[in-house]
N, C-alpha and C positions, 0 to 999 in steps of 0.2 A: 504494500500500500504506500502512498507517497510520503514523504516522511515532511509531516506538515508541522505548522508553529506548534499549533494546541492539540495533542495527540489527544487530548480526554475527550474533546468535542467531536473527533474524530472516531474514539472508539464510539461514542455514543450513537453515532448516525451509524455506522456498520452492527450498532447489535440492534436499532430498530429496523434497519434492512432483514437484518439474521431473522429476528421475529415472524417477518411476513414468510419468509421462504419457510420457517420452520410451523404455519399453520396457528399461531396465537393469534392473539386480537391484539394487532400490531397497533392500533389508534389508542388503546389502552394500556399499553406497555411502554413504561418509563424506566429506562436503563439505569437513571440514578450511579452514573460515573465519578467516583472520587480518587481523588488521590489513596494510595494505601499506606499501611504499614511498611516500612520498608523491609520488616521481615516476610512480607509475604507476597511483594510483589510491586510494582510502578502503580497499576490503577485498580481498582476492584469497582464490579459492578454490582450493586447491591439492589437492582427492581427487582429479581425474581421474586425473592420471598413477599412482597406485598400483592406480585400479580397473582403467584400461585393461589397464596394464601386468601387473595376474594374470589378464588373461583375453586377452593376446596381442593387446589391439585397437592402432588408433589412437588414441591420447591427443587430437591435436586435433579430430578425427573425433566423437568419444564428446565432448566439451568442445561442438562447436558443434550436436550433437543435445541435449544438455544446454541450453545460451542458447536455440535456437531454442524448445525447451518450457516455458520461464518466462513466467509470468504478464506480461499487456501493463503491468501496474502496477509492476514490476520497472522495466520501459525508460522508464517515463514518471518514476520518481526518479532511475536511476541511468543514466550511460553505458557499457553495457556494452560491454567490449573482449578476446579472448583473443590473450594473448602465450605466444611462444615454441612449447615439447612443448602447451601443455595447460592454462598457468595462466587461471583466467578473474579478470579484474579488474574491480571496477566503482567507480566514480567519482558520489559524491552529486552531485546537479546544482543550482545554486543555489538553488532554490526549494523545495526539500527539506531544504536546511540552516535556510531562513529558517522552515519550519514546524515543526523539531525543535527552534528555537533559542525560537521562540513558545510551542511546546506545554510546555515544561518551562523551567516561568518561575519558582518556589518548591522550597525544599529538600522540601517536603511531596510537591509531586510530582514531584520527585526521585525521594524516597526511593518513591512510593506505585507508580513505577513500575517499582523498579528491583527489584523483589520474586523470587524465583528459589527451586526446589525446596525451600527451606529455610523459606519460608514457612508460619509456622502450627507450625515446631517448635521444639522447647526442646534449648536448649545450653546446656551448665555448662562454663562458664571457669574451671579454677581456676588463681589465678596469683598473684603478689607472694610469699605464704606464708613468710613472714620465723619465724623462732623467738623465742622470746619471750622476757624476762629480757637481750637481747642488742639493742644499737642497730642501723636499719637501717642498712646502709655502702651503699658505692658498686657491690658485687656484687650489692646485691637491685632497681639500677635497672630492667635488661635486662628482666625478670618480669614489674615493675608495666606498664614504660612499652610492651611489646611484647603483652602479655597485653588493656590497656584497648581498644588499637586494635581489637585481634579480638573483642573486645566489641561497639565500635563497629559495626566490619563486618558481625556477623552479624544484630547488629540492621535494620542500614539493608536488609541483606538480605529482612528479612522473618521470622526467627527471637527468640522468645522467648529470652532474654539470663538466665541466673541465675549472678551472678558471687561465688562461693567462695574465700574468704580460707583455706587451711587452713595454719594456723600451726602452725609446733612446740610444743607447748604440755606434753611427753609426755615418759616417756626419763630415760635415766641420769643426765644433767645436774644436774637435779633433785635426786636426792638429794646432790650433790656440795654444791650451791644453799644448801638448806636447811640442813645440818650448816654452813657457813660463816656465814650469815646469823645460826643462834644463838649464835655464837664470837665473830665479829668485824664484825659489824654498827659500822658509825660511822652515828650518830644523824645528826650534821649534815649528813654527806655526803650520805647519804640524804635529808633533807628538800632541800637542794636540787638533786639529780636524781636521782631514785633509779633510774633506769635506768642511769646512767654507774654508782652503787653497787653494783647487782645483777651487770653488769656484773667488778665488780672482786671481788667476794663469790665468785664460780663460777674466776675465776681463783686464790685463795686457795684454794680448796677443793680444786678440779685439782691444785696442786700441791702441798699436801698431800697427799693420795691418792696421787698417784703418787710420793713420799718416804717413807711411813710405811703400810706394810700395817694396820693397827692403824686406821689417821685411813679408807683404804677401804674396810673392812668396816664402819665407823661410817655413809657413806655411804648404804654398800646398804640399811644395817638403816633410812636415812629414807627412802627411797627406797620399800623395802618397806613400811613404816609408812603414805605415802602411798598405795599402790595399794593396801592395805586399806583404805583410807579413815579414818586414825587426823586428828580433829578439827581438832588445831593443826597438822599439815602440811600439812591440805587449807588451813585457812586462808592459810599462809603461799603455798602456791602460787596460790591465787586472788588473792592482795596481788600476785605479780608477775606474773599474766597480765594485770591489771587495768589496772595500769600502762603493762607494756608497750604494751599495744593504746592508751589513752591517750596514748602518747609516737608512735606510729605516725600516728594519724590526722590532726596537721597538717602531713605528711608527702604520704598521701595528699591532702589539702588541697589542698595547692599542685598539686600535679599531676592535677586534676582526678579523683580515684578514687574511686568508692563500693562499698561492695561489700555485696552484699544479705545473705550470713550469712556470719559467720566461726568456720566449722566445724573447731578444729583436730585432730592425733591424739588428743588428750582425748577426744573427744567418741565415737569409734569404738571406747573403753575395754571397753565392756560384751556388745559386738558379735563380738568376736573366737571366741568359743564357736561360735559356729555359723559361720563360714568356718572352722573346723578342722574341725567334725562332715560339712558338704556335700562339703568336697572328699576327705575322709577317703571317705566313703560313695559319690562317684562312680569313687574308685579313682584318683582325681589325683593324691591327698599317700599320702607314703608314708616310711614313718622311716627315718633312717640315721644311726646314731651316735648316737642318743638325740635325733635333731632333728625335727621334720614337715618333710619337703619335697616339690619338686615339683620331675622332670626333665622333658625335653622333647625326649625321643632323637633325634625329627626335625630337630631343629636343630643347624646342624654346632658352634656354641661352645655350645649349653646342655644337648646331651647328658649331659653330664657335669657341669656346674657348676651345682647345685643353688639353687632359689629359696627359702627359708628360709623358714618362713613361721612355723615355732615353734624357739627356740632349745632346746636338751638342756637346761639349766635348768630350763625350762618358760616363761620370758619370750616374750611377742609381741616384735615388729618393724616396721619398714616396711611389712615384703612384708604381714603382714596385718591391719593398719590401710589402708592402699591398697586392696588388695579387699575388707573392707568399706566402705572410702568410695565404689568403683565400685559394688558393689551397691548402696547408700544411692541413690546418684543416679538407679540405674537404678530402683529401687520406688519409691521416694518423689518424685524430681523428676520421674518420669515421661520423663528424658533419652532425646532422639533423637541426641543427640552429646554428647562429653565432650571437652575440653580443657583439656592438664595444660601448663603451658609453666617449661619448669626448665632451666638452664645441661645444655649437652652432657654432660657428666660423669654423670649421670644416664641416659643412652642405655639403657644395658644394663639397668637395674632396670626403666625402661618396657616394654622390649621382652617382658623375663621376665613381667611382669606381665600386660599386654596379652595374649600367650600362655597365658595358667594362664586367664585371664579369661573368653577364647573357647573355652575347653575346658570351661569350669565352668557357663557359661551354655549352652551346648548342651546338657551332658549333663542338666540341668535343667529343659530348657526355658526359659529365661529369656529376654525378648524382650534381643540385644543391639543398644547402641546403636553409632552412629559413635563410634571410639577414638582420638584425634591427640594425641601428644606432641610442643609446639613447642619444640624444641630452639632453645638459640639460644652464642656464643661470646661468649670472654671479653673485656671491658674493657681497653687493656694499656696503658702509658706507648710514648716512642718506641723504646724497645727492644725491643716488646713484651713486659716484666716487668710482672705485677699493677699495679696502678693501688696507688701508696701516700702517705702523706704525708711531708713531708722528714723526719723521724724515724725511715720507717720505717714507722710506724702505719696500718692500714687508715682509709681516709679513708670519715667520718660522709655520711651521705646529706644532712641534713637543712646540712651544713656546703658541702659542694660545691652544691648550690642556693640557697644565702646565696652564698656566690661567685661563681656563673653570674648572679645578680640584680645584684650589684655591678658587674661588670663590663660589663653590659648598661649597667646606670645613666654610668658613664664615657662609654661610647659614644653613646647617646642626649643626653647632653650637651654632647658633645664636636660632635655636630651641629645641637642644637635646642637653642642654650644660653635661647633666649628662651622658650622652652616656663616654665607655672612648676613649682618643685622637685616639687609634689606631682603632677603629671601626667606628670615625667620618670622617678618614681619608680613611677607606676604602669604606666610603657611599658616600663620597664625589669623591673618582675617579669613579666609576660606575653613580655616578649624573651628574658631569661634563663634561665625556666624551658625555654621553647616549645624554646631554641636547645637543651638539655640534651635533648628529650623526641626533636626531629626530629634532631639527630644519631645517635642510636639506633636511629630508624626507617629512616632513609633509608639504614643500612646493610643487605644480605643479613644475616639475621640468624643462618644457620651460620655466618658471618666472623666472626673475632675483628674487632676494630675500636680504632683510636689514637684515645684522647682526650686532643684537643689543643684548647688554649682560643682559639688564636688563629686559626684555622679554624672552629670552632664558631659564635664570635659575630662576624659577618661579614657584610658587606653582598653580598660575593661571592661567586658558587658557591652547590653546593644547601643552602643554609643555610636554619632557620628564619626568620631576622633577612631573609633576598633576600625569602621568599615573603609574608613580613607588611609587607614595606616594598610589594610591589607590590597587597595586598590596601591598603594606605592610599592609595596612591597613585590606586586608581581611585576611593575615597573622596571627594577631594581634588579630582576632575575632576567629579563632582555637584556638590560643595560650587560650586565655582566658577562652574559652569553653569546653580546653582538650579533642580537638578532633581533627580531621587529615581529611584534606582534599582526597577527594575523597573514603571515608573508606565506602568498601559496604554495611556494617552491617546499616550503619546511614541512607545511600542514602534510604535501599530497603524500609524502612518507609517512602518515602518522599507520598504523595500525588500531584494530577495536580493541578498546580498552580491556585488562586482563584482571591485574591487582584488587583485593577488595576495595584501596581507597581511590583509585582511577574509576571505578564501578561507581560507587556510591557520588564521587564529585559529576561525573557523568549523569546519572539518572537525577541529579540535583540539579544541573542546567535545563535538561528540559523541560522541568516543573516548573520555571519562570513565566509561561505562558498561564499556567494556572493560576498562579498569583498574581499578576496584572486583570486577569480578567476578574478574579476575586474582587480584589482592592476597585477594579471601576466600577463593577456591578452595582458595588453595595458603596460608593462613593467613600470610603474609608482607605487610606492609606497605610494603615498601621498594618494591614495582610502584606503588603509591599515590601513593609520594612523588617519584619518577621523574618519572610523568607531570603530576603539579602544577609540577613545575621547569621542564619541557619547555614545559609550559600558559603559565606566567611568562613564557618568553622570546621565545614567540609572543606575547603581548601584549606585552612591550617591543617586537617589530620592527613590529607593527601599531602600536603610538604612535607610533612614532619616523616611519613611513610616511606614515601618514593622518591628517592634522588632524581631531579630533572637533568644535570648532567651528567649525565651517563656517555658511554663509548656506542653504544650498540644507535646505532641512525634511525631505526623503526619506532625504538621504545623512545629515545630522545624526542623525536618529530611526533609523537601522542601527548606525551607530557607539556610539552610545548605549549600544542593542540589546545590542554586542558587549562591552560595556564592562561592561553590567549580567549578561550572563550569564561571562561572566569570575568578574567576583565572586561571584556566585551559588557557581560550582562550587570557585573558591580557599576561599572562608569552607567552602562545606560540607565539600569536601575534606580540609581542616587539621581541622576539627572532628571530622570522621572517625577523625583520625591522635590527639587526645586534645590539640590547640591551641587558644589562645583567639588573638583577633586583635582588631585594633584598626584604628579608623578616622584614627588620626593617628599617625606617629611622626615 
């Protein structure tokens, strides 16, 4: 059989073929293909025992009419063997690993292979979405660093990628902002950073406002001024949107993030008219108390707790900037999927929304697209308390990755003092960011998660800093070897792997197809990062095993082989995960 990216997806269409030929009820037989035990085999198919067992058969019975109807190209790759009730297992055989390890020699055809139903569609990410006038801290990491990854992913997927920054840009803040800014503006403080100034201007204003009824109806009346469009409050607001997004992006910077438009609630200003008219008119929204809303009786908490979509003022909100941004995306980007990715606390607005969404696009006809809110948990110290600084103070994003680079730099020195300063310092921003980016990832990201620096940056454990030390280190075994990874002349000598740790690092490459698809399916990156640790430690036990310098030219040109696809899949891997990596540390 061809020795494709995702061999499991592969077996799975050959044992629902095997089905039909073998006389089951082939519509009703799900193969249920998993990765196995490595004691017992590469994949195991586990549907028989459910088919059997609703239609009263024999499981191993129904299992070996199954093997016996598999194509003779099955047994000429794989060892087929059924254990137990019914499980059938099969076992790559070495000469099958050595053509899957050949066939996918470049991240291009990697990635050209690894393409899956999402190929050919557009997905809008929006993620990071920081507010504006306001520095990023250490709550807006989770967003950027967990949001880019699923970027990655759905790209390598095969899916068009359109990644939306929507920022708060909107909102009562605002007029709080501006009434402070023409009171108490400090000239200097603002020339050198006027974001920590804007910053301190909305804090003056706040509490203000909340002291002197008199200072907050002054507010509203700028506030109001600005959403008429009154000249000098538009300008003043565009001075700190302008800013702020300036103050952002060497932020993004370091963390490798682009992002194609940064569309924030501004920009959905003028839109809001007609999501009150459509949903008014399919009978969705409906007033209560002088508000628009929208209930959702079917549901046992939103029966009653109303989605707001127009306050009794008459002011917009979330609720309906949201559903015109989901309409936005759906007409104009043409979106076959949407991804909103926001700390937990958020759950319930998504859900409300996503629900008004699917009401409003049916009733309309509107084609809708895929809807996923990636939730993700809080950041905490070891008590799990907010993440603060010894003050007290929420701690600055752009200040905790000045520190995660610092203390990379200590470490890096502390090992390669001969390195010189200027290449310690560049292994050390790529370590410290990367350790900041993969401690994030490498968690379940419903968990809240301890960030702790001396676990973070660490040679030990699923650390950024293990998985870039062993991406150098097979570096370091070319270097020394005078030879170049992935060089056809070397490979075409390799022979099928033989050794149990040549076997095991083998069958451990081509399981990276399952993990990418893991990690995209379920938008969770921490499957990703999992199996690149696991990847890692199968290659330390095959170093440690099997001398790659060897005299014999077969067994050298495999180990190579194994060496060069290692890398191949750690570089693409991290790269995936939104890593840079390096070839020395």
């Amino acid at each position: 059989m061809p020795v494709t990216f995702n061999l499991g997806e592969a077996l799975d269409s050959l044992l629902k073929a095997a089905a039909t030929s073998a006389g089951l009820e082939a519509a009703a037989f799900v193969p249920d293909v998993r990765i196995a035990d490595p004691r017992h085999g590469d994949f195991q198919a586990n549907g028989v025992l459910g088919y059997a067992k609703a239609r009263r058969l024999n499981p191993r019975a129904v299992a070996e009419q199954l093997v016996a109807a598999l194509p003779a190209e099955v047994a000429a790759d794989y060892t087929v063997a059924i254990a137990g009730p019914g499980f059938i297992n099969f076992t790559l055989k070495p000469a099958t690993l050595l053509a899957w390890l050949r066939a996918h020699d470049s991240a291009a055809h990697l990635r050209a292979n690894a393409a899956t139903a999402r190929h050919g569609q557009t997905w809008v990410v929006d993620y990071s979405s920081p507010n504006t006038a306001k520095q990023m801290h250490v709550g807006h990491l989770r967003s950027a660093v967990i949001g880019e990854a699923i970027c990655r992913l759905l790209e390598f997927s095969g899916a068009k990628v359109i990644r939306d920054n929507h920022v708060g840009d909107w909102g009562t803040q605002f007029g709080k902002l501006i009434w402070a800014y023409r009171r108490h503006l400090d000239a200097a403080a603002f020339a050198a950073d006027p974001l920590e100034e804007f910053e301190r201007l909305y804090q003056v204003g706040n509490a203000a406002a909340d002291a002197d009824p008199a200072v907050l109806e002054q507010a509203r009346q700028e506030l109001v001024k600005l959403q008429a469009g009154d000249p000098e409050n538009l300008a003043v607001w565009k001075h700190i949107n302008a800013v702020s997004l300036a103050a952002f992006q060497p932020i993004y910077d370091r963390l490798g993030i682009r992002f194609d438009h940064t569309l924030g609630e501004s920009f959905y200003n003028d839109q809001v008219e007609r999501i009150y008219r459509e949903l008014a008119a399919t009978g969705l929204a409906q007033e209560s108390q002088g508000a628009l809303v929208v209930f959702h009786p079917e549901h046992p908490r939103f029966k009653t707790q109303p989605f707001i979509m127009r306050k009794a003022d008459g002011a917009s909100n979330y609720a309906t900037t949201d559903l015109a941004t989901a309409l936005y995306r759906a007409e104009y980007f043409h979106a076959d999927g949407i991804v909103v990715v926001t700390d937990f606390r958020q759950a319930d607005h998504f859900e409300q929304l996503y629900l008004t969404v699917r009401k409003w696009f049916a009733a309309r006809s509107y084609r809708l697209p895929e809807l996923h809110h990636v939730t993700f948990g809080a950041v905490t110290d070891a008590d799990g308390k907010a993440l603060r600084t010894r003050d007290g103070g929420t701690i600055k994003l752009k200040e905790l990755l000045a520190e995660a680079e610092a203390r990379a730099y200590a470490l890096v020195s502390e090992r390669s003092a001969e390195l010189p300063e200027a290449e310690r310092r560049a292994i050390a921003a790529v370590v410290g960011v990367g350790s900041v980016q993969y401690a994030d990832l490498a968690q379940n990201r419903s968990s809240d998660y301890v960030f702790a620096w001396d676990k973070m940056i660490s040679l030990e454990g699923n650390t950024a800093a293990y998985l870039l030390y062993a991406v150098a280190r097979i570096h370091s075994i070319f270097r020394k070897l005078d030879a170049v990874p992935g060089e056809a002349a070397t490979e075409a000598a390799g022979t099928p792997p033989e050794t149990p740790a040549e076997l095991a690092l083998a069958r451990k490459l081509v399981k990276f197809a399952d993990a990418l698809r893991l990690a995209t399916d379920t938008l969770r990156p921490h499957f990703l990062c999992l199996y690149l640790y696991e990847l890692a430690g199968d290659y330390s036990a095959f170093y440690a095993a099997d001398k790659v310098a060897v005299d014999d030219p077969a067994v050298r040109a495999r180990r190579l082989l194994l060496c060069a696809r290692t890398l191949l899949v750690m570089e693409t891997g991290l790269g995936l995960l939104g890593l840079r990596t390096l070839t020395r540390m």
